[in-house]
TIVEX-445415 format. One record per residue: residue number from 1; residue in three letters; x, y, z of N, C-alpha, C in turn. Coordinates in nm, 4 decimals. Example, Ala and Ser with C-alpha at 12.3 -4.5 7.8 and 13.67 -1.06 7.14 Angstrom:
! residues 2
[vogu 1; 'Ala'; [1.3190; -0.5690; 0.7800]; [1.2300; -0.4500; 0.7800]; [1.3200; -0.3300; 0.7800]] [vogu 2; 'Ser'; [1.2850; -0.2250; 0.7080]; [1.3670; -0.1060; 0.7140]; [1.2900; 0.0030; 0.7870]] 
//
This chain:
! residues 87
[vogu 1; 'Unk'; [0.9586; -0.2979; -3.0228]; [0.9072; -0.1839; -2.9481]; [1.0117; -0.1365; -2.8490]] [vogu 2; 'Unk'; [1.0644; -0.0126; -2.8419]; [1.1356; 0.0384; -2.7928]; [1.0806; 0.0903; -2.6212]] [vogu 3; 'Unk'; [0.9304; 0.1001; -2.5949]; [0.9029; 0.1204; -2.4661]; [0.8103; -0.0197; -2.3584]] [vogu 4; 'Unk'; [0.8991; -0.1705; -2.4701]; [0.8873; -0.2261; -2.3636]; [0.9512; -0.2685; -2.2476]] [vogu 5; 'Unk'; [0.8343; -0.3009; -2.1549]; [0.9481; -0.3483; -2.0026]; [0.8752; -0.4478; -1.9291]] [vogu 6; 'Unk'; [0.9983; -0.5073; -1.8999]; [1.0085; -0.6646; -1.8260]; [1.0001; -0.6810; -1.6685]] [vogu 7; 'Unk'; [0.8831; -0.7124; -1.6314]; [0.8371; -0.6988; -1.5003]; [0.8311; -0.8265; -1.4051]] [vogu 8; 'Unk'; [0.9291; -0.8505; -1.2914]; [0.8688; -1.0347; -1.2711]; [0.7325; -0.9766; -1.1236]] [vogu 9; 'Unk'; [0.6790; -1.0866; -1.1761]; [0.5759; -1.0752; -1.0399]; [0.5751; -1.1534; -0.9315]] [vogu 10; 'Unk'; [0.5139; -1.1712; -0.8391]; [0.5713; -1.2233; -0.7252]; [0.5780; -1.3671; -0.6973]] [vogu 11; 'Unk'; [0.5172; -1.4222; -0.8020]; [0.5590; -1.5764; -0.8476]; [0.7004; -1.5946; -0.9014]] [vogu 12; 'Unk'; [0.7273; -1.5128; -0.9822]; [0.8914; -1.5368; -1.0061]; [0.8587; -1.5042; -1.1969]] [vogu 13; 'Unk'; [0.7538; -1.4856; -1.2541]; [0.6896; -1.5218; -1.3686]; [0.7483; -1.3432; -1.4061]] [vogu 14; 'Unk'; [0.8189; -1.3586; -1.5262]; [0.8453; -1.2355; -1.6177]; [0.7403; -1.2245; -1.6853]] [vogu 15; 'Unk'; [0.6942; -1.0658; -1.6781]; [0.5745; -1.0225; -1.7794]; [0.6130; -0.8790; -1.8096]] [vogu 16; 'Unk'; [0.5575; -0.9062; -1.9603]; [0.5858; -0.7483; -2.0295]; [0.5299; -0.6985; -2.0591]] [vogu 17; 'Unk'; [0.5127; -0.5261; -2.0483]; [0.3909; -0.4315; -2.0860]; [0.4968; -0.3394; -2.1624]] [vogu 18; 'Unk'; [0.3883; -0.2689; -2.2214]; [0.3980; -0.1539; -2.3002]; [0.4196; -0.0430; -2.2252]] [vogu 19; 'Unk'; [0.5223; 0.0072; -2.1360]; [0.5114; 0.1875; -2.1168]; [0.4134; 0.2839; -2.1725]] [vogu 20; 'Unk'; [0.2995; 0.3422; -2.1146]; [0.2082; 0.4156; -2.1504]; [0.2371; 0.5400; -2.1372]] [vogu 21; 'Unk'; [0.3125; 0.5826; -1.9833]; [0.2709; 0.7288; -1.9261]; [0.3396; 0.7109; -1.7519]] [vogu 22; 'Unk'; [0.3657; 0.8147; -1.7610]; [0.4098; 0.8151; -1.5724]; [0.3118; 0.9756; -1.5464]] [vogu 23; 'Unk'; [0.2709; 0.8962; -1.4577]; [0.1420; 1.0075; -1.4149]; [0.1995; 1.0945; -1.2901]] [vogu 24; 'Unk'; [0.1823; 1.1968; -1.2531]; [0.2472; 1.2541; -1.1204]; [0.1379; 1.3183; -1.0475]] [vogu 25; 'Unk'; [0.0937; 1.2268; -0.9640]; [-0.0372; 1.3139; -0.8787]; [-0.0100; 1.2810; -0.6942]] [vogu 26; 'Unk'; [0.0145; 1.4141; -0.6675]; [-0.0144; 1.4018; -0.4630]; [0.1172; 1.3188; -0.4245]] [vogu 27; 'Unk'; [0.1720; 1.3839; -0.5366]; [0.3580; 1.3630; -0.4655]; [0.4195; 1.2015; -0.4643]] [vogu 28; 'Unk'; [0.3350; 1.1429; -0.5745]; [0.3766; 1.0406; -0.6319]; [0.3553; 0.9909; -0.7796]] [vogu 29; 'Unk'; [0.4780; 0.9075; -0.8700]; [0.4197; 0.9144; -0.9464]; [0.3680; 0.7348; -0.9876]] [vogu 30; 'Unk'; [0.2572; 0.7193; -1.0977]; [0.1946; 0.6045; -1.1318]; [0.2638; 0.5922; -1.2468]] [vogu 31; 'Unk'; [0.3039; 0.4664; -1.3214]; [0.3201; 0.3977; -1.4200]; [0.1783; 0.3498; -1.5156]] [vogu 32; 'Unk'; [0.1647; 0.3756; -1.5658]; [0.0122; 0.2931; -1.6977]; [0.0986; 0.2445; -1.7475]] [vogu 33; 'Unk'; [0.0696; 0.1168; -1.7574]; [0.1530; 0.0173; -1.8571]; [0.0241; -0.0732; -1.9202]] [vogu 34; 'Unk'; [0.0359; -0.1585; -2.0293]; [-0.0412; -0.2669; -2.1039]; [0.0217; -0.3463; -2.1390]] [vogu 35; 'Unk'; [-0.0163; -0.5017; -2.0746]; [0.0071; -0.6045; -2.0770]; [0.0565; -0.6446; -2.2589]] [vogu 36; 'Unk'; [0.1534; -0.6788; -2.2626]; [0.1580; -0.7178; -2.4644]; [0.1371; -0.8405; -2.4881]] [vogu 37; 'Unk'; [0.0578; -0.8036; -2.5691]; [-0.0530; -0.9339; -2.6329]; [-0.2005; -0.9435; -2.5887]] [vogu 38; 'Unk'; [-0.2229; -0.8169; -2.5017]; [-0.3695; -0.8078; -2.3790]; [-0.4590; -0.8143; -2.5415]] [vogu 39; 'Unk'; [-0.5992; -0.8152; -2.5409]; [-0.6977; -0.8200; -2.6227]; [-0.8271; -0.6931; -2.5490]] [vogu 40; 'Unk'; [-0.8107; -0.7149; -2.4514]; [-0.9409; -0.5938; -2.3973]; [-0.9073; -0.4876; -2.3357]] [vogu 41; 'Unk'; [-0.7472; -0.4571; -2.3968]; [-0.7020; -0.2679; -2.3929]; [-0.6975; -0.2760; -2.1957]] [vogu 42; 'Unk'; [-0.7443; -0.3560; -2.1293]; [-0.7055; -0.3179; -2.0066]; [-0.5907; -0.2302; -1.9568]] [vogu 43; 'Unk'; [-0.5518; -0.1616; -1.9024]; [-0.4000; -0.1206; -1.8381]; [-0.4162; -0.1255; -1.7260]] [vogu 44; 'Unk'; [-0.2415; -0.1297; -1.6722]; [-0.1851; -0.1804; -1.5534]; [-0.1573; -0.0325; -1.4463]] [vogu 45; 'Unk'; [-0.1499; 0.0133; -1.3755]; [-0.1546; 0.1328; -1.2976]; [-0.0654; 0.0610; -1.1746]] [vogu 46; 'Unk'; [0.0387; 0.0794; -1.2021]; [0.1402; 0.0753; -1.0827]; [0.1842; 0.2202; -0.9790]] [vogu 47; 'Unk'; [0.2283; 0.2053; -0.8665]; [0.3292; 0.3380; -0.7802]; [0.4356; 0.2703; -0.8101]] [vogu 48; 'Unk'; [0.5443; 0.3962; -0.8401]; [0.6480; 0.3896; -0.8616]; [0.7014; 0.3961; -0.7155]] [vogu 49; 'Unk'; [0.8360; 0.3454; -0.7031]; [0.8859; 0.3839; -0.5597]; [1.0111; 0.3753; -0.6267]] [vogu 50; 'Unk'; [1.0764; 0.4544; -0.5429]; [1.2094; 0.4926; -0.5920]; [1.3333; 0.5046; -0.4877]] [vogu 51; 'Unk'; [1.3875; 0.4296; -0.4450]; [1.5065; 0.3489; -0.3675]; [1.6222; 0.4535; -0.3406]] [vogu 52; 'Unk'; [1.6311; 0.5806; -0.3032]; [1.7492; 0.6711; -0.3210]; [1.7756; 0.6989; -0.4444]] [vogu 53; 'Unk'; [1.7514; 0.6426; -0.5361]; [1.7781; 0.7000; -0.7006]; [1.8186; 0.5373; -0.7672]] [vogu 54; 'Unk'; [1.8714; 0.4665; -0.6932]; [1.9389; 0.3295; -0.7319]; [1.7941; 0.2403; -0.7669]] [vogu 55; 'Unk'; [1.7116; 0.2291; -0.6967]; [1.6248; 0.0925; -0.7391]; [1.4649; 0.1390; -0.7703]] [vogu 56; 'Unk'; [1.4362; 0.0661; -0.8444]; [1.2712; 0.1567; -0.8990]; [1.2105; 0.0222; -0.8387]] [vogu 57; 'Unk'; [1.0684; 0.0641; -0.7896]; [0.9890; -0.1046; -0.7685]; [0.8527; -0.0120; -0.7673]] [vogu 58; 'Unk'; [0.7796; -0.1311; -0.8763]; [0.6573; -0.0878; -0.8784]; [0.5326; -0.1744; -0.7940]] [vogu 59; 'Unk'; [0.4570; -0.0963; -0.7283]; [0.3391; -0.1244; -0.6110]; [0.1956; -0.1312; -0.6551]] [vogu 60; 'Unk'; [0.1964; -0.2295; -0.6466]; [0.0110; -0.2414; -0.6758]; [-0.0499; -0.0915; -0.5782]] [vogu 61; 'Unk'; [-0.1555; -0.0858; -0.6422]; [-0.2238; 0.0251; -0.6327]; [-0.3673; 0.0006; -0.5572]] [vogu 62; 'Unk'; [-0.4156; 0.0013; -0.4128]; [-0.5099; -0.0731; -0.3936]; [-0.6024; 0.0218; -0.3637]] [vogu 63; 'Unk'; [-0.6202; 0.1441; -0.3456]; [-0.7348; 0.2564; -0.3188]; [-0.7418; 0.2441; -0.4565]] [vogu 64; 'Unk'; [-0.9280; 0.2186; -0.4521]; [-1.0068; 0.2625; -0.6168]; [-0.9699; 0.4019; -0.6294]] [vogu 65; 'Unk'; [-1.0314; 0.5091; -0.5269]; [-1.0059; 0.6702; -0.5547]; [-0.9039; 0.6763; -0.6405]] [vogu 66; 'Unk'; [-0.7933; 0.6516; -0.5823]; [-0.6309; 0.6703; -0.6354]; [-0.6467; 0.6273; -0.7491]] [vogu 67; 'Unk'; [-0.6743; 0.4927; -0.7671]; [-0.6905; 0.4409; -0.9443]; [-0.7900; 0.5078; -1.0440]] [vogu 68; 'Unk'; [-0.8811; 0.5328; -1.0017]; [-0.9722; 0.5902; -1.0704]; [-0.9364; 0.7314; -1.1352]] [vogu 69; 'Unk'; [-0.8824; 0.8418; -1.0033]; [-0.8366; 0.9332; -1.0560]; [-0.6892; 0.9287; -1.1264]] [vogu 70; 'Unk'; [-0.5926; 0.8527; -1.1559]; [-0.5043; 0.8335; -1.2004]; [-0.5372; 0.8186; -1.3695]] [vogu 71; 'Unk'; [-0.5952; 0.7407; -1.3438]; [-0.6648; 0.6898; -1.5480]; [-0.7328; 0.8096; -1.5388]] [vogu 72; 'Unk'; [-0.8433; 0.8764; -1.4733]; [-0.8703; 1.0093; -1.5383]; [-0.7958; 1.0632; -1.6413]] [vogu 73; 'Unk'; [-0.6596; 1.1074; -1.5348]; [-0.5823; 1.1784; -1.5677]; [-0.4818; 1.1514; -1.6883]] [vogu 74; 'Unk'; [-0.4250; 0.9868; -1.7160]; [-0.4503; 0.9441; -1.8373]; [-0.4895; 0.9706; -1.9541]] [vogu 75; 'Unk'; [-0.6434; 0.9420; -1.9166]; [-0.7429; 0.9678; -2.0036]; [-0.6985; 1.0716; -2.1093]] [vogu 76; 'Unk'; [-0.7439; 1.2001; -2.0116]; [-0.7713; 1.3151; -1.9927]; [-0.6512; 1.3600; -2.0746]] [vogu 77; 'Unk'; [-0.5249; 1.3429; -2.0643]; [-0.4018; 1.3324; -2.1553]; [-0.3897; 1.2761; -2.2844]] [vogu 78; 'Unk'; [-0.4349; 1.1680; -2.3063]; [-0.4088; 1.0953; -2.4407]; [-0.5567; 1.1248; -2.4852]] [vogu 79; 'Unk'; [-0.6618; 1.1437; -2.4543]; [-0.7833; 1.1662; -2.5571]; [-0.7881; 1.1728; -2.6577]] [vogu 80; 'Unk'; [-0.7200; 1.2369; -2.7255]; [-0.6824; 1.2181; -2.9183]; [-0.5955; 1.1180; -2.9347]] [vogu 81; 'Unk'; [-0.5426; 1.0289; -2.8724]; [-0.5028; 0.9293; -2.9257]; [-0.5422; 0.8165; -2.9110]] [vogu 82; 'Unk'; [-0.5808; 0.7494; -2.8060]; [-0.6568; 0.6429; -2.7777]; [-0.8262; 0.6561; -2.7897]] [vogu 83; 'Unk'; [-0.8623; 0.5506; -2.8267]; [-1.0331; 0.5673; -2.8355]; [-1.0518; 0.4855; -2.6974]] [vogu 84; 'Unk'; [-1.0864; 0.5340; -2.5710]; [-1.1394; 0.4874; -2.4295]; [-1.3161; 0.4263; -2.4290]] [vogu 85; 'Unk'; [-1.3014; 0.2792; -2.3912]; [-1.4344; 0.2465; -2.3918]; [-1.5138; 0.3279; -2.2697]] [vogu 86; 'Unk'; [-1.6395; 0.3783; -2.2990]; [-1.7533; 0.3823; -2.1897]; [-1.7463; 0.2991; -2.0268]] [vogu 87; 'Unk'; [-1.7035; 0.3748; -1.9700]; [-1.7356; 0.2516; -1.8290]; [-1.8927; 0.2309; -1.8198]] 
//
């Protein structure tokens, strides 16, 4: 797979997701990524931050609002391609 990427977390533990989408909402943008090898389609919703142009680091996302409307918008984008379970 050509849009995977290698993420360490703050244990020191490398983990890899699938590149989904970079979302751009309210002057920032989100990452959707999926865990590879996940089983219940979950995705990952990171902030991007961006270091002068040199360093990318991605930020947990802790307002529901923000998350919620982010996968909307997701959603709302890929609809013909992904089948989205019912919340």
């Amino acid at each position: 797979m050509d849009n995977v990427v290698k993420l360490t977390d703050e244990s020191g533990c490398e983990v890899f997701f699938e590149f989904l989408d970079l979302i751009s909402w309210k002057g920032d943008e989100f990452v959707i990524l999926l865990p590879v090898g996940s089983e219940d389609g979950e995705v990952t919703i990171l902030r991007l931050e961006n270091d002068n142009g040199e360093t990318e680091s991605y930020i947990s996302v802790e307002d529901e609002d923000t998350l919620m409307t982010v996968f909307s918008l997701f959603k709302d984008r890929w609809k013909s391609e992904f089948d989205f379970a019912d919340e």
